[in-house]
C-alpha positions in Angstrom: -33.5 -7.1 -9.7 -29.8 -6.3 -10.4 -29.2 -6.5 -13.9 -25.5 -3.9 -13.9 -22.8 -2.9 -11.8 -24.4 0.8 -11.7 -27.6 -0.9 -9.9 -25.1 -2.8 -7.3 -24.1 0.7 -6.1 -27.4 2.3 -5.9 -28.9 -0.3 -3.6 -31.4 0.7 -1.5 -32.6 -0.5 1.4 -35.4 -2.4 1.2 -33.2 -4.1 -1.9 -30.3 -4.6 0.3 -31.8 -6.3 3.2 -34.7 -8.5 1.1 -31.1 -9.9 -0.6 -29.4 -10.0 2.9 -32.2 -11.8 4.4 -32.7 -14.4 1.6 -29.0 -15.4 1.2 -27.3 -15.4 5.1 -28.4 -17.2 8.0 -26.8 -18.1 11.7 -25.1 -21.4 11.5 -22.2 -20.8 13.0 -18.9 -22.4 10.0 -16.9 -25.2 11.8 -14.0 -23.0 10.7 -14.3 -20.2 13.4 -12.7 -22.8 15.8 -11.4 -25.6 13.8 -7.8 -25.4 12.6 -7.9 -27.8 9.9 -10.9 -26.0 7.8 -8.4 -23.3 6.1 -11.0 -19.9 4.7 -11.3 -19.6 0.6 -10.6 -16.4 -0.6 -10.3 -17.7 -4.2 -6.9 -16.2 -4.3 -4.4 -18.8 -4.6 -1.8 -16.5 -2.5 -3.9 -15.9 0.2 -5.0 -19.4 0.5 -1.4 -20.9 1.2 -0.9 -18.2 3.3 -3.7 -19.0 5.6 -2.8 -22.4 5.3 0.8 -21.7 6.5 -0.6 -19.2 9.5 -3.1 -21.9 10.5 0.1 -24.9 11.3 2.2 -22.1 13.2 0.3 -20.2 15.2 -3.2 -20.9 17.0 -6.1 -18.9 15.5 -7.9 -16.1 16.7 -11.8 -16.3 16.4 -13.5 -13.0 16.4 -16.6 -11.6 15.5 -17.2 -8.0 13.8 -20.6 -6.0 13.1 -21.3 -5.2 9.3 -24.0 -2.4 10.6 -25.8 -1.2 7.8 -27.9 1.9 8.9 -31.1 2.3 7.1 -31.0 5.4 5.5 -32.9 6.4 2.0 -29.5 6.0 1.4 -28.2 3.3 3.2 -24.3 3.5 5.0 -22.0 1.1 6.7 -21.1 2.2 10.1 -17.0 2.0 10.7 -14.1 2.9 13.3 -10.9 3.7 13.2 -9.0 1.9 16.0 -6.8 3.5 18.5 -3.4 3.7 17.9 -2.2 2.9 20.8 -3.3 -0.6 20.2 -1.2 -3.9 19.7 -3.4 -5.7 16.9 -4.4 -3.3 14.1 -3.5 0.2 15.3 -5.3 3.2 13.6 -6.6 0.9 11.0 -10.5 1.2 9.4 -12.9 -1.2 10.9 -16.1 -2.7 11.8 -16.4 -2.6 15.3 -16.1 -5.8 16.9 -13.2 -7.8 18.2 -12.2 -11.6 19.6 -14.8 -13.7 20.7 -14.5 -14.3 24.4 -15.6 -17.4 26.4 -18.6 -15.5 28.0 -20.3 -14.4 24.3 -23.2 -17.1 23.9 -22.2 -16.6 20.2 -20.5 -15.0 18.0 -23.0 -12.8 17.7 -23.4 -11.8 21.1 -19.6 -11.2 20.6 -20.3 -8.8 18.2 -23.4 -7.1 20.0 -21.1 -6.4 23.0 -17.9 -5.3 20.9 -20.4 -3.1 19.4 -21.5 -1.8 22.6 -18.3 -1.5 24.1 -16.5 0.1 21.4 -19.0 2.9 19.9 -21.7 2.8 22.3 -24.4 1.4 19.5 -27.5 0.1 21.9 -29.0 -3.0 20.8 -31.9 -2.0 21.1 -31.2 -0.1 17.3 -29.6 -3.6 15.6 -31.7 -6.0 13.9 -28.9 -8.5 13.0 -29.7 -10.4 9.8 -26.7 -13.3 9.3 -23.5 -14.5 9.1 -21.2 -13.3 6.2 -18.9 -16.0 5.1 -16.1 -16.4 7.3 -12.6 -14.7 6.7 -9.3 -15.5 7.8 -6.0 -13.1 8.5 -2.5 -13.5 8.1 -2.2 -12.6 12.4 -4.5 -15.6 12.9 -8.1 -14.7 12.9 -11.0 -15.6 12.0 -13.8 -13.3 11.4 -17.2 -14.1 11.7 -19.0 -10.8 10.5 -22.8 -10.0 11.3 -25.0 -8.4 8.6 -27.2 -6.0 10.4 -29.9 -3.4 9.7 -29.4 -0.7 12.1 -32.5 2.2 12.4 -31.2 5.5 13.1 -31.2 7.6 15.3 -28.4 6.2 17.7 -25.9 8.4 20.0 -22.9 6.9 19.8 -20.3 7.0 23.0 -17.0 6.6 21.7 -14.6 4.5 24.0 -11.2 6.1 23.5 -9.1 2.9 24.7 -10.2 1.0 21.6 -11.5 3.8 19.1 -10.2 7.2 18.0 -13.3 8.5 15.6 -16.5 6.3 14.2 -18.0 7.4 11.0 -20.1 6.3 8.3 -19.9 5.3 4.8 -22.4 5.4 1.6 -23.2 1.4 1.1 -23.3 2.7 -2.8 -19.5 4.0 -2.2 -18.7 0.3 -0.8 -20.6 -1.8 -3.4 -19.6 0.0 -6.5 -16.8 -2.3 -7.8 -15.4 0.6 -9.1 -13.9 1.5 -6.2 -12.2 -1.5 -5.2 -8.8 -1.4 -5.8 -6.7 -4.6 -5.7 -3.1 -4.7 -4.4 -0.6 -7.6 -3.7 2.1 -8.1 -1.3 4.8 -10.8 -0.9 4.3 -13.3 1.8 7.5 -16.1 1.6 7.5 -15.6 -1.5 4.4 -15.8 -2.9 2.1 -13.5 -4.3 -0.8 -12.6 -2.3 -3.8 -9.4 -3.3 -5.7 -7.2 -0.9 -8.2 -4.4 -1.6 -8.7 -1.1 -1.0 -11.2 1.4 -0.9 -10.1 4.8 0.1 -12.6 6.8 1.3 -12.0 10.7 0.8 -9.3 10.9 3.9 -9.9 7.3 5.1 -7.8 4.3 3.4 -9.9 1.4 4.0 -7.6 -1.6 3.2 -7.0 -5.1 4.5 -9.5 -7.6 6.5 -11.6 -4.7 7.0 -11.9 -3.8 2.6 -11.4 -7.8 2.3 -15.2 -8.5 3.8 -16.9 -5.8 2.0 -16.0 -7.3 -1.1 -17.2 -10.4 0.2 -20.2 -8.6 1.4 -20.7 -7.1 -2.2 -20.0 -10.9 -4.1 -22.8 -12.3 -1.8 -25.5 -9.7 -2.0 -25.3 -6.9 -3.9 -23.2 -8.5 -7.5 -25.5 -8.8 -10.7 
């Protein structure tokens, strides 16, 4: 059991996945495609704001892959997108992307963006769940997949989409510690974002925004 802080960051494994597996499952939210069902973030900025983004612009569903490889020491497998790109450019991520009309769920979105981007077979994943949902100020909404990934993968790097893919201690991403919180101004209102950088990778935004989710849902005492 996780009685402290200091045992959310020294997670291990088995811990992390018996939690996973106990708390997520794969009903898809009516929010992923519904307009009207605005995301909580709890923050009262970033709710208005997603409730402004959702009346002026159609949203964005998109899936993303949380893979968490099981190592004694577990990690969180993450990109850094191309910057060439027009949504996002040379920003941290999980790999993943839109969901298009073809995925048989998000899932299978996530699977393939997976695939696609990095090169990470399916044969390794052993997808767990559905994290909550989380919504952007461009429009999207992210459904992310908890997965336990066994090592042992080659990854093959698609350089349209992805400069670099690395990995990332879980206990480095679950250590609340190391979340910073920042706010911006949108139309006047306040609204906060976290951060976790990572020796030379700043991992801020959506990307920051779902490990903390990922942290309040499993791994918080």
């Amino acid at each position: 059991m996780l009685k402290t802080e200091a045992d959310a960051a020294n997670i291990g494994s088995s811990e992390f996945f018996n939690r996973a597996r106990a708390r997520l499952n794969f009903q898809v939210p009516p929010g992923l495609n519904d307009s009207t069902i605005i995301p909580v973030t709890g923050d009262q900025g970033n709710d208005r704001m997603l409730g402004i983004i959702a009346q002026e612009q159609p949203i964005r569903p998109a899936a993303v892959l949380i893979a968490v490889v099981e190592h004694p020491q577990p990690t969180v497998l993450l990109t850094q997108r191309s910057a060439h790109l027009n949504d996002h450019a040379g920003q941290i991520s999980f790999p993943g992307g839109k969901i298009d009309p073809t995925d048989a769920s998000p899932l299978d979105a996530a699977l393939r963006e997976a695939e696609e981007e990095v090169g990470l077979d399916r044969s390794f994943i052993d997808p767990i769940g559905y994290l909550d949902l989380y919504g952007t100020s461009f429009g999207f909404r992210i459904l992310p997949t908890v997965a336990r990934v066994r090592p042992g993968f080659d990854l093959r790097i698609n350089q349209s989409e992805v400069d670099d893919a690395f990995e990332v201690p879980l206990s480095f991403l679950m250590d609340p510690a190391n979340h910073q919180v920042h706010s911006k101004e949108f139309r006047g209102m306040e609204r906060t974002y976290y951060a976790m950088p990572f020796a030379e990778r700043y991992i801020w935004g959506a990307t920051a925004g779902i490990l903390r989710v990922l942290y309040e849902r499993i791994c918080r005492p």
